[in-house]
C-alpha positions in Angstrom: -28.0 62.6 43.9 -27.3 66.8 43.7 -26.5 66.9 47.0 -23.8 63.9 47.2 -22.2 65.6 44.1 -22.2 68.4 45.8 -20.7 67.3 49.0 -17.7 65.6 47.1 -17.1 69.1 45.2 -16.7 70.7 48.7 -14.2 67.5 49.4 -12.1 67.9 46.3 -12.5 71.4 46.7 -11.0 71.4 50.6 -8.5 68.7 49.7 -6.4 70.7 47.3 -6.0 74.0 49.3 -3.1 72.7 51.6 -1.3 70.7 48.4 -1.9 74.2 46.1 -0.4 76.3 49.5 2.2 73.9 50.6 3.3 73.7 46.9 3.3 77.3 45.8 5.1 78.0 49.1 8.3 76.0 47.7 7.1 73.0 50.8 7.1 69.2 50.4 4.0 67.9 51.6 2.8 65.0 52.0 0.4 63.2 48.7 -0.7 60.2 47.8 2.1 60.1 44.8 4.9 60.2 48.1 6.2 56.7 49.6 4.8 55.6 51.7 1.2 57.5 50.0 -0.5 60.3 52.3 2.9 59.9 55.2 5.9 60.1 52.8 6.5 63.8 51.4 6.0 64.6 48.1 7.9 67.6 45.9 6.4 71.2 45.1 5.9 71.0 42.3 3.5 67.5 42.3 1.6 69.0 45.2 1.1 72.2 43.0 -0.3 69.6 40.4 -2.3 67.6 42.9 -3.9 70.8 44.6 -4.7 72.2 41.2 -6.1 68.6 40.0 -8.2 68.2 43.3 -9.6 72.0 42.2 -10.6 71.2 38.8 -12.6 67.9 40.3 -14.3 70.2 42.7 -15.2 72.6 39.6 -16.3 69.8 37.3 -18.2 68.9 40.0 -19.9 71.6 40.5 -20.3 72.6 37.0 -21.7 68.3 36.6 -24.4 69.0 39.1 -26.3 72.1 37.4 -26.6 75.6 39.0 -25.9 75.7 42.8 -27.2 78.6 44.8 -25.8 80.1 47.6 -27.2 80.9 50.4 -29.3 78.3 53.7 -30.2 75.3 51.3 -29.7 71.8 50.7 -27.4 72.3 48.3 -24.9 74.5 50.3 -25.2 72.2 53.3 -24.1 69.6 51.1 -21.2 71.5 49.9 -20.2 72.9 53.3 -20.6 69.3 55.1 -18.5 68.3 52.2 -15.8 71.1 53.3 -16.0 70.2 57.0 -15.5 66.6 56.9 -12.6 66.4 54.7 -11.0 69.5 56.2 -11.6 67.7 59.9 -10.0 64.4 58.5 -7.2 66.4 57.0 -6.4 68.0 60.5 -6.3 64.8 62.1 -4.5 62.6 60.1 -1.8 65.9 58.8 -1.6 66.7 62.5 -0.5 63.1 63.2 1.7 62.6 60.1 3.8 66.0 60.7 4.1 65.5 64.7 5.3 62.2 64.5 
């Protein structure tokens, strides 16, 4: 059960870095608050929010699931598959939404 909380703490984690970036950069972007959700653009300021939200989950997460060592484990794998898949779904469905 560790290693799925794990993996969802690397997805959280992943998920808020372009809504944080976007946001902080003065950028709409899109967010599942936008209309239509995750293709419509939502403001700064709510990706800021969202970003920061989706780091506190990843955190919690983390903090939920008891110590995690670094380093070639079960546990990292988890958290790094967690990273890759979300980031690889991201590029794919933001590279399709902003090229449209």
């Amino acid at each position: 059960m560790v290693f799925v909380i794990y993996f969802f703490a690397g997805v959280f984690l992943v998920n808020g870095v372009p809504h944080f970036v976007h946001g902080i950069s003065g950028n709409p972007f899109q967010s599942p608050f936008a209309s239509p959700p995750g293709i419509g653009e939502s403001s700064p300021v709510v990706n800021v929010l969202w970003g920061a939200a989706n780091f506190i989950g990843g955190y919690l997460l983390l903090a939920y699931a008891g110590f995690f060592e670094l380093g070639l484990n079960l546990s990292s794998l988890s958290f790094v598959g967690g990273c890759l898949a979300i980031a690889v779904v991201l590029a794919l469905h933001f590279g399709k939404v902003r090229n449209a």
